[in-house]
C-alpha positions as CSV (number, residue, x, y, z in Angstrom):
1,X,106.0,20.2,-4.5
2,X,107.5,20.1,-8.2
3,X,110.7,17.9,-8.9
4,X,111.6,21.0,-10.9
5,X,109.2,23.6,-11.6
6,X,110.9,24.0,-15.3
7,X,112.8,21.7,-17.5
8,X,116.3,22.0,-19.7
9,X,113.3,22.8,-22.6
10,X,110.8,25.0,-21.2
11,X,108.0,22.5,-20.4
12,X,106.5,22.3,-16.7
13,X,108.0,19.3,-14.7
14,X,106.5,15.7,-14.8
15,X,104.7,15.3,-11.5
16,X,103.9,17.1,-8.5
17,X,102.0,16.8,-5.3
18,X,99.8,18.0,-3.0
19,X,102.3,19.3,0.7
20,X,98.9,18.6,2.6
21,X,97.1,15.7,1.9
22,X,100.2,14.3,-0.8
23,X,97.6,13.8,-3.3
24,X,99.0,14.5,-7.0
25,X,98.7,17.9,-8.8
26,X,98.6,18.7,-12.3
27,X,102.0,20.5,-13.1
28,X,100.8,22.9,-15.5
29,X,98.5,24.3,-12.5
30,X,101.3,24.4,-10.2
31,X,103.3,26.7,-12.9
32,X,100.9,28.7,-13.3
33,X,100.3,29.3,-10.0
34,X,104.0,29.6,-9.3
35,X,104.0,32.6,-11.7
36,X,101.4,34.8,-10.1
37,X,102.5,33.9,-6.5
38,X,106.0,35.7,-8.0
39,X,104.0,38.1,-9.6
40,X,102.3,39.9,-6.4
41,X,106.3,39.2,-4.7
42,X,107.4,41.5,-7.6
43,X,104.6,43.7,-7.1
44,X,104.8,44.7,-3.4
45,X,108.6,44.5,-3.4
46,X,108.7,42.5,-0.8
47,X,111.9,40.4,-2.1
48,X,115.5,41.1,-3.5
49,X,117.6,39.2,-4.9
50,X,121.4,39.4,-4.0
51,X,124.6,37.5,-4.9
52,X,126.1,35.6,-2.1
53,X,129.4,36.8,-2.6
54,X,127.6,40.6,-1.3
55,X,126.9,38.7,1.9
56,X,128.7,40.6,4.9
57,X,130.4,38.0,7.3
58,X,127.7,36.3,10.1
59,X,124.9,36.8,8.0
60,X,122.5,34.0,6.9
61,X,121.0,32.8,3.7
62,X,117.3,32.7,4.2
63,X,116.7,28.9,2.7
64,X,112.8,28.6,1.0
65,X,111.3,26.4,-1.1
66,X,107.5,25.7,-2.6
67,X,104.4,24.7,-1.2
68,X,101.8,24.1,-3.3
69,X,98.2,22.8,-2.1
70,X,94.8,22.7,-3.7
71,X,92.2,24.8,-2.0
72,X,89.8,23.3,-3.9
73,X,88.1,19.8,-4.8
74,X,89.4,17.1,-7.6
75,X,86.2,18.4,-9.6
76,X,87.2,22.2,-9.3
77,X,90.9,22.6,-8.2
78,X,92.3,25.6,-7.1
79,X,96.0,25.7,-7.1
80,X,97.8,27.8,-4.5
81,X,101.8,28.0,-4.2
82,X,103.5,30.0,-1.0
């Protein structure tokens, strides 16, 4: 998880961490890997975005949020975001 995946300037956030095994993850790698996860979203349409307000009555807001793990070692990571 990121505290914030982008900051008020642009810049990747400060620290982040393994969901898993809580280890810490370099935040560049978890942008980055944040980015193409939205990428294939965008690509198989599988996602749209609405305003709340478009909501019909009794329906539910779908909450999310990150999850970011390394598949790989601390010699070779390979940062994976869902």
């Amino acid at each position: 998880m990121v505290n914030r995946l982008v900051g008020r300037k642009g810049k990747a956030a400060a620290w982040a961490w393994d969901d898993i095994t809580g280890v810490k993850l370099d935040p560049e790698a978890v942008k980055a890997a944040r980015i193409e996860e939205i990428g294939y979203v965008k690509k198989h349409e599988v996602y749209s975005k609405v305003k709340r307000s478009s909501i019909q009555a009794g329906q539910k807001v779908i909450k999310v949020r990150w999850i970011d793990i390394n598949k790989g070692g601390e010699e070779n990571p390979m940062i994976r975001s869902r």
